[in-house]
ZAKEMI-425292 format. One record per residue (C-alpha): residue in three letters; x, y, z. Coordinates in steps of 0.2 Angstrom, whole numbers, padded with zeros to 4 digits, always signed. Layout:
residues N
ALAXYZ...
end
This chain:
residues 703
UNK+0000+0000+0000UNK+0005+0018-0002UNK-0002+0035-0002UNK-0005+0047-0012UNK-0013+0068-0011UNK-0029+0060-0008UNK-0031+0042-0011UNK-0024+0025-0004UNK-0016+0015-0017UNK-0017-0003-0012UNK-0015-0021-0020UNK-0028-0035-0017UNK-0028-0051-0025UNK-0011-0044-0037UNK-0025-0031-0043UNK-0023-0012-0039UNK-0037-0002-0031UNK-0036+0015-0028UNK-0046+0023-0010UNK-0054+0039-0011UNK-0053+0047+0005UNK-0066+0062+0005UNK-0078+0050-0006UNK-0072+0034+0006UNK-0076+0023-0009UNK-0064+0010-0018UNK-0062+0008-0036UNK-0052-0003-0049UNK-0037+0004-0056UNK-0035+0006-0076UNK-0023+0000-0088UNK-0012-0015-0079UNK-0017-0032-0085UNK-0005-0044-0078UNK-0001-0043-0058UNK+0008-0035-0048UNK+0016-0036-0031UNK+0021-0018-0025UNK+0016+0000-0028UNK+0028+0015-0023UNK+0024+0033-0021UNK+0034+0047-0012UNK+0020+0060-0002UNK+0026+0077-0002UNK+0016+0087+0009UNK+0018+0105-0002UNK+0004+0106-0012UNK+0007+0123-0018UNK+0021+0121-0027UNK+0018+0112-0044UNK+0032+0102-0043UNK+0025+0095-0027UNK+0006+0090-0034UNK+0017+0083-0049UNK+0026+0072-0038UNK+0009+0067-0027UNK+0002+0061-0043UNK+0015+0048-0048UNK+0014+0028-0044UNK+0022+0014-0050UNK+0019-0006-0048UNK+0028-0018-0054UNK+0031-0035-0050UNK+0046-0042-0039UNK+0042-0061-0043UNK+0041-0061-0062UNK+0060-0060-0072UNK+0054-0045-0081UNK+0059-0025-0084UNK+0042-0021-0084UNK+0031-0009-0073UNK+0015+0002-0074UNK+0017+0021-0071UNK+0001+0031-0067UNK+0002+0052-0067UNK-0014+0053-0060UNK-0013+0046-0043UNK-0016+0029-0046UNK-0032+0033-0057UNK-0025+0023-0074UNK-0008+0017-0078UNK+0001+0015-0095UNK+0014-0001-0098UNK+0033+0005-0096UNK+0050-0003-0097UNK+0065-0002-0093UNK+0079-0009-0105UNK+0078-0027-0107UNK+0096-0029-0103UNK+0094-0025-0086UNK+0089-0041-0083UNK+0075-0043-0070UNK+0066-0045-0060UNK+0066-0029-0053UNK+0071-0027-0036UNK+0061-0013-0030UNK+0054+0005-0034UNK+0053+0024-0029UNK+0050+0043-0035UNK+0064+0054-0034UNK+0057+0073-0032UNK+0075+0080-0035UNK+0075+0073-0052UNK+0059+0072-0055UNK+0065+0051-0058UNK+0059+0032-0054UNK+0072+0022-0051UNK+0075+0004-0050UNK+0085-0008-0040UNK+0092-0024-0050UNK+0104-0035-0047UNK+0116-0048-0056UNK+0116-0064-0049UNK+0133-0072-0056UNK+0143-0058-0051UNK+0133-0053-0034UNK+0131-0039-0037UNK+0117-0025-0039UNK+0113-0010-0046UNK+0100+0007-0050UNK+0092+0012-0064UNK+0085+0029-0068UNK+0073+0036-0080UNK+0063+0054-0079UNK+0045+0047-0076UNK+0045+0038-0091UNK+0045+0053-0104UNK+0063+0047-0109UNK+0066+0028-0107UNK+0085+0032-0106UNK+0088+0023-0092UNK+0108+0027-0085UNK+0115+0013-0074UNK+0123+0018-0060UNK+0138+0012-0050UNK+0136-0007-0045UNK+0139-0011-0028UNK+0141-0028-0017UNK+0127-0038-0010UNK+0125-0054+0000UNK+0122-0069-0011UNK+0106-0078-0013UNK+0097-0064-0006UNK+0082-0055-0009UNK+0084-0036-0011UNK+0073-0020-0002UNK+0073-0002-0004UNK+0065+0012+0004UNK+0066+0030+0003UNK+0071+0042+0018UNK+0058+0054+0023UNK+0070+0068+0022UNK+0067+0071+0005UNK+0083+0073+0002UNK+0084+0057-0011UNK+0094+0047-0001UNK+0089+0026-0001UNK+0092+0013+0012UNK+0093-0004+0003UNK+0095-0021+0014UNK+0097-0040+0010UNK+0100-0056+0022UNK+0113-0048+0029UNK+0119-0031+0029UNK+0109-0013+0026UNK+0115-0001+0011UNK+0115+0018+0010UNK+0115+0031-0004UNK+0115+0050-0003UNK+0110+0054-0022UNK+0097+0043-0027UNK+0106+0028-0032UNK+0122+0034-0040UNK+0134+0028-0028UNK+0131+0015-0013UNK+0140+0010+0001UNK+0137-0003+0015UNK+0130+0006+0032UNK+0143+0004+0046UNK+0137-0005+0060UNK+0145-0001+0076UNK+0149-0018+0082UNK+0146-0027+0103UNK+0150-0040+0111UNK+0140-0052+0102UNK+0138-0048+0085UNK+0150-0046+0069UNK+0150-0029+0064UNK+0147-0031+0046UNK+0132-0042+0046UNK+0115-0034+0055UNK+0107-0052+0054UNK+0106-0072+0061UNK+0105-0083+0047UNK+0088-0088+0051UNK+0082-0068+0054UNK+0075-0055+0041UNK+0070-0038+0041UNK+0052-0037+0047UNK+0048-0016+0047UNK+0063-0003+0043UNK+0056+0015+0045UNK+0064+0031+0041UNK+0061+0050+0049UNK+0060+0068+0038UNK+0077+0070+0050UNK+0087+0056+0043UNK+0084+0045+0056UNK+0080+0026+0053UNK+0076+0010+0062UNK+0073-0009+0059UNK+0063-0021+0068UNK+0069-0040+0064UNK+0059-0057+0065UNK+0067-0058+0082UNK+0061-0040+0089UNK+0077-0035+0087UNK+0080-0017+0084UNK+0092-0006+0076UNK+0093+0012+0077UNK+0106+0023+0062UNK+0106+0039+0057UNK+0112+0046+0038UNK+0124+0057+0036UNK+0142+0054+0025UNK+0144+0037+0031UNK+0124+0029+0038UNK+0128+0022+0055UNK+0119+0011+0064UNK+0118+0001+0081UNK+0107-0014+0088UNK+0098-0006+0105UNK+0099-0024+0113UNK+0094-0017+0131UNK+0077-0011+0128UNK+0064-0013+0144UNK+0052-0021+0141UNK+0058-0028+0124UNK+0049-0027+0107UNK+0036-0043+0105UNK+0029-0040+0087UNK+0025-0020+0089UNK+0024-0012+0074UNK+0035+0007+0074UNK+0034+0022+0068UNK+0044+0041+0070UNK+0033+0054+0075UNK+0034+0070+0067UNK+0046+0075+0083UNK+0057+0063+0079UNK+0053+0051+0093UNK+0047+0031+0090UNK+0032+0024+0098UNK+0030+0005+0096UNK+0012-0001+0096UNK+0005-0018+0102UNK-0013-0023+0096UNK-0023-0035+0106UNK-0038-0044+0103UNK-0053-0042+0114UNK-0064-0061+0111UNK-0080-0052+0121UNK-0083-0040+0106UNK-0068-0043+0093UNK-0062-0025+0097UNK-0043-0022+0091UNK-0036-0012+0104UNK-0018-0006+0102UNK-0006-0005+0116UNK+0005+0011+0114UNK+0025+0013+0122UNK+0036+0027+0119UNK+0054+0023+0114UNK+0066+0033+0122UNK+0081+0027+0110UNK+0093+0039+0114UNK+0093+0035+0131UNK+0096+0018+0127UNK+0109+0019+0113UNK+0121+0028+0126UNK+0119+0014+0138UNK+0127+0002+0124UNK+0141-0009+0125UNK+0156-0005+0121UNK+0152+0015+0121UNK+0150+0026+0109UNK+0158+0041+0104UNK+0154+0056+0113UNK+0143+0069+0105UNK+0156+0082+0097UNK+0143+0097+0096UNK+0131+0105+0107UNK+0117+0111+0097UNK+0115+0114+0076UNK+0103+0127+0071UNK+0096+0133+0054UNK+0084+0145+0048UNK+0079+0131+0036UNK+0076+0116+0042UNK+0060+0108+0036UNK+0054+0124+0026UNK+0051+0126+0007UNK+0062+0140-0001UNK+0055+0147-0016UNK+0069+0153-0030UNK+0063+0164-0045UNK+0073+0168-0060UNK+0089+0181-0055UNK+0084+0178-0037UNK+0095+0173-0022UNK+0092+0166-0006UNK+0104+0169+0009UNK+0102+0155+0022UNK+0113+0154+0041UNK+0118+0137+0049UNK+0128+0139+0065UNK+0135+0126+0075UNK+0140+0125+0092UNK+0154+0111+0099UNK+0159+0105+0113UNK+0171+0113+0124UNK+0189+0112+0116UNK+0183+0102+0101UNK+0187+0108+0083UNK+0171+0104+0072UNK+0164+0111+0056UNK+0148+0110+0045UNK+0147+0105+0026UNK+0132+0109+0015UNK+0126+0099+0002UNK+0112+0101-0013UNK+0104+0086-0020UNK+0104+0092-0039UNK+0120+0102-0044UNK+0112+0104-0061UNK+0098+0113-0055UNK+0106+0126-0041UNK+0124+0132-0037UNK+0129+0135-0020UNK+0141+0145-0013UNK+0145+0147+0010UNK+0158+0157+0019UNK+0159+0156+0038UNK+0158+0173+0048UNK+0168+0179+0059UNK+0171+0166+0077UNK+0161+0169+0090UNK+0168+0166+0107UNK+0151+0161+0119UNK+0162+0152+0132UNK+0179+0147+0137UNK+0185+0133+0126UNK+0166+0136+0116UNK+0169+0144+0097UNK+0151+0144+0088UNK+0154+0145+0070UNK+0140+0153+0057UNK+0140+0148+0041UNK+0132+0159+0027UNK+0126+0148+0011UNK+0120+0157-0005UNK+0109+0148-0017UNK+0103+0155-0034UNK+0100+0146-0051UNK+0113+0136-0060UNK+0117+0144-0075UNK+0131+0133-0083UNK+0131+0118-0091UNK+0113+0119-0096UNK+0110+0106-0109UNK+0094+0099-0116UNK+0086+0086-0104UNK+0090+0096-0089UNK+0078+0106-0081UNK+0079+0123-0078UNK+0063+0120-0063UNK+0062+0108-0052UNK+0065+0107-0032UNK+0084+0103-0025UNK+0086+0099-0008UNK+0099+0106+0004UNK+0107+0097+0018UNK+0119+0106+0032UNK+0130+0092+0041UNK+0139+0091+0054UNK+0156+0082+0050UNK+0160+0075+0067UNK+0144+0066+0074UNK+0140+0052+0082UNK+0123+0042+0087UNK+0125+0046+0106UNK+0120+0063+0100UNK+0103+0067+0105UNK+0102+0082+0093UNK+0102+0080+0076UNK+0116+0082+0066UNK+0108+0089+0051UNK+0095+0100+0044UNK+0087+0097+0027UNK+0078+0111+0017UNK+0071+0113+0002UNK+0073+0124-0012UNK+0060+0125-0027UNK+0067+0134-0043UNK+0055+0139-0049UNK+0037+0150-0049UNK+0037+0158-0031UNK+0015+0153-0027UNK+0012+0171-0019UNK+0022+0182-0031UNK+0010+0194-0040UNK+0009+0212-0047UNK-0001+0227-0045UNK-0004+0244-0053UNK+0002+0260-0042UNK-0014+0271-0041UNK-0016+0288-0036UNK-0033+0283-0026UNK-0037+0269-0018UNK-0050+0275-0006UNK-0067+0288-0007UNK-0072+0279-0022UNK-0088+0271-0017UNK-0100+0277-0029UNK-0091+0263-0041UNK-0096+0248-0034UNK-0111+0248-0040UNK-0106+0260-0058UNK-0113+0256-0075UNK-0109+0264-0091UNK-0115+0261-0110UNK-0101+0259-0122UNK-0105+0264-0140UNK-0104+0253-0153UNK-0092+0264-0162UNK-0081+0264-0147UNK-0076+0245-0146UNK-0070+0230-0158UNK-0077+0212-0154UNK-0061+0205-0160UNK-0048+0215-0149UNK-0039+0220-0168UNK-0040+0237-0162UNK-0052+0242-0178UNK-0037+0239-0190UNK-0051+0231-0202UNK-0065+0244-0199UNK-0073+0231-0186UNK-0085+0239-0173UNK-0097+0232-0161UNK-0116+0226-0167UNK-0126+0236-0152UNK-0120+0248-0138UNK-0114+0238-0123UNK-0119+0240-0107UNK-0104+0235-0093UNK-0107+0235-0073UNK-0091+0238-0066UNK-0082+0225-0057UNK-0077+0235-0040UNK-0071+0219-0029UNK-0058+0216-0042UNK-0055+0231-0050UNK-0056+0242-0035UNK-0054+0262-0038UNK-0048+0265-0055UNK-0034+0276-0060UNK-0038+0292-0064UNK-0031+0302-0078UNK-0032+0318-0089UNK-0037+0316-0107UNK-0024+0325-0113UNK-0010+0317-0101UNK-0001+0301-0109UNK-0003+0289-0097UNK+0011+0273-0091UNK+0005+0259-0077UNK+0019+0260-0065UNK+0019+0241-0060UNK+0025+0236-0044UNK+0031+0216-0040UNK+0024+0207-0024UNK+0026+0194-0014UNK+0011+0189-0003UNK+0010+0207+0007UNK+0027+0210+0005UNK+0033+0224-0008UNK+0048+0220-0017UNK+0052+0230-0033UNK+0044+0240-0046UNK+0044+0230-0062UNK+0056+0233-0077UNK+0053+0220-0089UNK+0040+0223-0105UNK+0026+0220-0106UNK+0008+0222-0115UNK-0011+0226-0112UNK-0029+0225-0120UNK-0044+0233-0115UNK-0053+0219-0109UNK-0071+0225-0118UNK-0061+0229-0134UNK-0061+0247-0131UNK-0052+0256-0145UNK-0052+0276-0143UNK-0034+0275-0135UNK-0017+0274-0145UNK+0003+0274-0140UNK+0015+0287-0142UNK+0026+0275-0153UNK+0024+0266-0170UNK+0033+0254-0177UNK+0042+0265-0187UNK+0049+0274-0174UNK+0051+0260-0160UNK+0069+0256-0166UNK+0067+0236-0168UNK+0078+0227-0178UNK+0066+0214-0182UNK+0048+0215-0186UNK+0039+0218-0169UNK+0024+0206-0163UNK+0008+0215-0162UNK-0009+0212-0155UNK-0018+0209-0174UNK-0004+0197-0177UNK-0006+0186-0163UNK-0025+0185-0162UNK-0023+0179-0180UNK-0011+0167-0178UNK-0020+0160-0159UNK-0037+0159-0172UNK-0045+0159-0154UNK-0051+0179-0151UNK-0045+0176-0133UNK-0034+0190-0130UNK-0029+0184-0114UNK-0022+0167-0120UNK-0014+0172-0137UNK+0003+0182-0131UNK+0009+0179-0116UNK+0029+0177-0111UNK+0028+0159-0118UNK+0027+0166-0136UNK+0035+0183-0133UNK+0050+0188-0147UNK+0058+0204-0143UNK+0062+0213-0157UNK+0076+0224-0151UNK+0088+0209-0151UNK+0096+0206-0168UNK+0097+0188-0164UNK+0078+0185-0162UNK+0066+0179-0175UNK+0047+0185-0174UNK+0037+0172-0172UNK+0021+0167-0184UNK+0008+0182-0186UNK-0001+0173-0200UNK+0006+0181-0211UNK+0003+0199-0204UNK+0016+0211-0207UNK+0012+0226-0198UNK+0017+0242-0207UNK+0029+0256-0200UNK+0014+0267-0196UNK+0005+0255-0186UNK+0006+0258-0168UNK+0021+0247-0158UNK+0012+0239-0143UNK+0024+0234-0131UNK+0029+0244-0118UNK+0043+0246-0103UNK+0047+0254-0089UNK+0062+0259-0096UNK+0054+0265-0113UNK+0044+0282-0116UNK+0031+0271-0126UNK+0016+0278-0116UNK-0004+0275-0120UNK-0011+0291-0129UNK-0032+0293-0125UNK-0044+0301-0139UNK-0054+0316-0132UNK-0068+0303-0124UNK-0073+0303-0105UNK-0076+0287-0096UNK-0066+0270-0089UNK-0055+0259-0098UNK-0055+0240-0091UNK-0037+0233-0096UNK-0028+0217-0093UNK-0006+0220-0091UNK+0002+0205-0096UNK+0022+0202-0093UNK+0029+0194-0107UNK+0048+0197-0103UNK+0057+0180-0104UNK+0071+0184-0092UNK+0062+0192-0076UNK+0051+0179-0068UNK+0045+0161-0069UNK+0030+0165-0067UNK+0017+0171-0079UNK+0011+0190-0069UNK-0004+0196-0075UNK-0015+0208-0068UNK-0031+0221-0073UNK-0036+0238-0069UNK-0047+0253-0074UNK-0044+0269-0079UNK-0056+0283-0077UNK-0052+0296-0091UNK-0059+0314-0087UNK-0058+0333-0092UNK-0063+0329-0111UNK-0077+0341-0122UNK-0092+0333-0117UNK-0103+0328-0132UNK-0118+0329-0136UNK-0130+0314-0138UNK-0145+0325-0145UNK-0146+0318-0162UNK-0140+0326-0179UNK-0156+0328-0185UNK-0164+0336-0171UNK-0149+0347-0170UNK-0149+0353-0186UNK-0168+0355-0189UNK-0166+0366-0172UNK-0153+0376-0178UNK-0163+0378-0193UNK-0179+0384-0185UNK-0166+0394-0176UNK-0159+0403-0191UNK-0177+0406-0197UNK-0183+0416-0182UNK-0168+0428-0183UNK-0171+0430-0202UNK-0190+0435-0197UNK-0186+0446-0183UNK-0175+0453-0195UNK-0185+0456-0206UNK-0201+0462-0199UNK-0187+0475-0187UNK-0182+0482-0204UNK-0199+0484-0210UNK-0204+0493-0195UNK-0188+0504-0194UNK-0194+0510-0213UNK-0210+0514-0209UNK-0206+0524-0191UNK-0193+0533-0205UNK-0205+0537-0215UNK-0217+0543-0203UNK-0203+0555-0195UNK-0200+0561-0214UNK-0220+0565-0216UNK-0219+0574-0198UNK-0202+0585-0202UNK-0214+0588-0219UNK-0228+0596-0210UNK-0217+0607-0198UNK-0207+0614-0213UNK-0225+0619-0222UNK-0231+0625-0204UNK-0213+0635-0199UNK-0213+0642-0217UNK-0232+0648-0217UNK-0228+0658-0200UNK-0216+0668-0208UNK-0226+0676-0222UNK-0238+0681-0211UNK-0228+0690-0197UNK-0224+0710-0204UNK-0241+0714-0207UNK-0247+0712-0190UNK-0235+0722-0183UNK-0237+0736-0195UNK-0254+0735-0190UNK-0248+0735-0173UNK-0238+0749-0173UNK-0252+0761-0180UNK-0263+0756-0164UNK-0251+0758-0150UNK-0248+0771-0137UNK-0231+0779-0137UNK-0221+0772-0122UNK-0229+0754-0120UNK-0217+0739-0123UNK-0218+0731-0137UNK-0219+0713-0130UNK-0235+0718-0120UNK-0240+0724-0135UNK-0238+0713-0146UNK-0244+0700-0137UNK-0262+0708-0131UNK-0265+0714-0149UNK-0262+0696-0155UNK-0271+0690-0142UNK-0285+0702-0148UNK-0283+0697-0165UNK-0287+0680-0164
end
């Protein structure tokens, strides 16, 4: 039986079944048709990493009694397998079975029976049936072979026969026997009787293991650079057919089960083994512990390493008084990581006591990349202690591990200028006129334009406030690159975008012409042509991306699209002054901002915002018709007032003209009228009257 992310995989009758543990049901595996006597698996516990679920999928089964190279490999937890091989030379049967994670490799244990001698085989889970044979090492004769993995993680493999126990560091490529530290009783090479076998053999995520044989006896090592081992022969009460196991704190607890005959309960009777305390009480003694304590900031954890990234991890060791000791790191995959460690300065804590700290930097490996090695995948990392011993209760290593690859919480976001006070968009909807967007995301290079209006809600639990602009201001997303919460750098690598309801009033600042490419540039008509899909958010990306500012690059298939020197040039950098350039239209832009640069980050960054454009002419939406037949209407009101103010101006002249008229006639009568009245005057009046009192009663008399 083994396990996998979510099932039981387990062989009854030599057929495999698979148990779902949410569903609690069992069900036939698919695609073996001869049986089988084993399935292997290797759990690992991160589930974010893609490596991880990648390794939680594999299973194998194969087949230990039949003389065959044959075994079954399922990817899908156990779900279906496919028939695989390893080369027939080989000679089976094959011996036993596990999955690396540092390779991302099965491998296989054989043996030759004239030479006595036995073997691995390696192949990377079965997409290249190249299977290297490593370094043959010496077994007992006549003997069945076993292998188990450690829990460490660190690909190391225990193997045992009749006799002896076997240990290899790096997954099979070199092997040498574990030293057993000898008593008074036994020989120190050989770890069994000849009527005895290895009943359970359990290993810990520290590197600890231990081996129950069909006598309860017990045998507690350790890995390191040489696997040690010793029988703990004094144990009270003694082992009678417990079944062990490491807790996760790296104790062992045997358990015992007993049969109730009342009501056929099972009930298991539980004993803590303190084995260190009984592993110093052994005969004849063994070393003393050479250091006090060994501490990491690593242990146990899962390092993530992106593209151009370092990490800096610290080990320090503290010995015992007067001794001399020092640490050693090690990486399970030297293709895949280069490690570098200096020791700081000494620091004195006590008299004779001088803890050392050592400083190891990890970052990518860069040379010597060929095809078939990978450039992701997870490398463990071990700090050692080089002077150890199993009387030491503290352990003498620390195993982390590093995944190159996509960090799972490393994301980006746009910088805005408002991130708060903008409530009255979360529940904001605006029309979009059909003249305004392109179905196909083309930009309107072929004239295309939207059937209808379209009506968009805007998304405020994703988008949250949008960034606002000026109409007339060019406009660059400043991008910002983090982990989790944590803030780490703006981002300089190019990228594109798309208004994600194919929005097209908006431009950039550069065209092709202009950009300065040495080859012809990718663009967005291109790529939707040659995707055939019309999803803009699949088509580019960083998996397809060619720069064209490097002379070495070659543009990849636009479908025969060549864009001209006066279309616009779409990618854009931080570094660049290619900027977006708005038309003289209010209202919010929806894009999606993809990183396509190759060289900044494993993983594919994408994120979308909105703009709100403001400060444009507003225009109206009265139609033309109306408009003009208004301004029409208008135009013939002002002729009529015109026309009827003219008219009336004439006349009021010519009525002035008849009025001066008349006065003329009247003033000009009055003067010919005037001397003979006076004359007449004259002749009547008394000398020494005035002549205005005169003049005036005679008129007056007159009339």
């Amino acid at each position: 039986m083994t396990t996998t992310a979510n099932n039981l995989v387990l062989i009854v009758d030599s057929r495999v079944y698979v148990y779902h543990l949410f569903e609690k049901i069992t069900t036939p595996s698919i695609g073996i048709n001869t049986t089988v006597t084993n399935v292997e698996s290797f759990f690992c516990c991160d589930d974010i990493a893609d490596w991880c679920r990648q390794l939680n999928s594999i299973v194998v089964a194969f087949n230990r009694d039949v003389q065959t190279t044959v075994f079954y490999l399922s990817r899908d937890a156990g779900l279906t397998f496919t028939l695989m091989e390893f080369p027939p030379e080989l000679k089976g049967p094959i011996q036993g079975m596990t999955v690396l994670n540092t390779y991302q490799t099965i491998v296989g244990l054989f043996r030759n029976e004239s030479s006595n001698q036995a073997y691995f085989a390696s192949t990377s889970y079965g997409q290249s049936m190249d299977a290297p044979i490593h370094l043959p090492f010496s077994v007992s004769a006549n003997s069945t072979l076993s292998l188990t993995q450690f829990k460490s993680g660190f690909s190391s493999l225990l193997v045992w026969d009749s006799t002896r126990m076997y240990y290899s560091p790096n997954g099979g490529q070199t092997v040498l026997p574990v030293h057993l530290h000898h008593n008074e009783s036994r020989d120190a090479d050989s770890f069994l009787a000849s009527d005895e076998q290895f009943q359970q053999v359990i290993t810990s995520t520290d590197g600890d293991f231990a081996a129950v044989t069909s006598n309860d006896r017990l045998f507690y090592g350790r890995e390191g650079f040489r696997a040690e081992a010793v029988e703990v022969y004094n144990l009270d009460p003694p082992l009678q057919d417990e079944v062990i196991i490491f807790t996760k704190y790296g104790r062992v607890v045997a358990f015992r089960h007993n049969t109730c005959q009342e009501n056929q309960k099972l009930w298991l009777h539980q004993q803590d083994l303190e084995l260190h305390y009984f592993v110093q009480k052994v005969e004849p003694k063994l070393p003393t512990c050479q250091y006090q304590s060994l501490t990491t900031d690593f242990r146990g954890k899962m390092l993530y390493l992106d593209l151009h990234c370092q990490l800096v991890l610290q080990t320090k060791l503290i010995p015992q008084a007067w001794e001399e000791n020092f640490l050693i790191v090690s990486t399970s995959n030297p293709h895949l990581v280069d490690v570098t460690s200096s020791y700081l300065p000494p620091e004195i804590l006590a008299k004779g006591i001088v803890a050392k700290t050592l400083i190891t930097r990890i970052s990518q490996q860069t040379s010597g990349i060929h095809d078939g090695i990978q450039k992701t995948g997870v490398s463990n990392i071990r700090a050692s202690v080089i002077k150890q011993s199993l009387a030491c209760t503290k352990n003498s290593q620390a195993i982390g591990h590093v995944s190159v690859g996509c960090p799972p919480f490393k994301h980006i976001k746009i910088r805005k200028n408002q991130t708060e006070g903008c409530d009255k968009m979360k529940n904001y909807t605006y029309t979009v006129a059909k003249e305004s967007y392109d179905p196909t995301f083309m930009h309107g290079n072929f004239g295309q334009k939207g059937a209808t209006d379209k009506e968009i809600v805007y998304d405020f639990e994703h988008l949250g406030c949008p960034v606002k602009t000026y109409y007339n201001a060019v406009y660059k997303p400043v991008i910002q690159l983090y982990d989790g919460s944590k803030y780490i750098s703006d981002v300089d690598a190019d990228y594109i975008l798309y208004e994600v309801n194919g929005i097209k009033t908006y431009s950039y600042s550069k065209l092709v012409g202009t950009s300065g490419c040495f080859t012809t540039p990718q663009t967005w008509t291109g790529m939707l042509m040659a995707g055939g899909s019309g999803n803009a958010s699949a088509v580019w990306n960083k998996t397809n991306y060619r720069s064209c500012m490097e002379h070495n690059t070659t543009s990849s298939s636009q479908h025969g699209y060549s864009p001209s020197n006066e279309d616009m040039y779409e990618i854009m950098n931080a570094n660049s002054d290619n900027s977006i350039v708005w038309s003289s239209r209010n209202g919010i832009y929806v894009f999606e901002l993809i990183i396509v640069g190759k060289d900044y980050s494993f993983c594919d960054l994408r994120t979308r915002f909105a703009v709100d454009i403001y400060g444009a002419s507003i225009r109206s939406t009265i139609p033309t018709l109306i408009v003009s037949g208004i301004a029409i209407a208008a135009g013939i009101v002002v002729v009529y007032v015109s026309f009827v103010s003219i008219l009336q101006g004439r006349r009021i002249h010519k009525k002035r003209q008849h009025e001066q008229n008349l006065l003329r006639k009247l003033d000009f009568g009055a003067q010919s009228m005037t001397p003979s009245i006076i004359s007449e005057g004259s002749k009547l009046s008394m000398p020494g009257t005035p002549s205005s009192c005169s003049s005036r009663s005679d008129v007056d008399d007159m009339d």
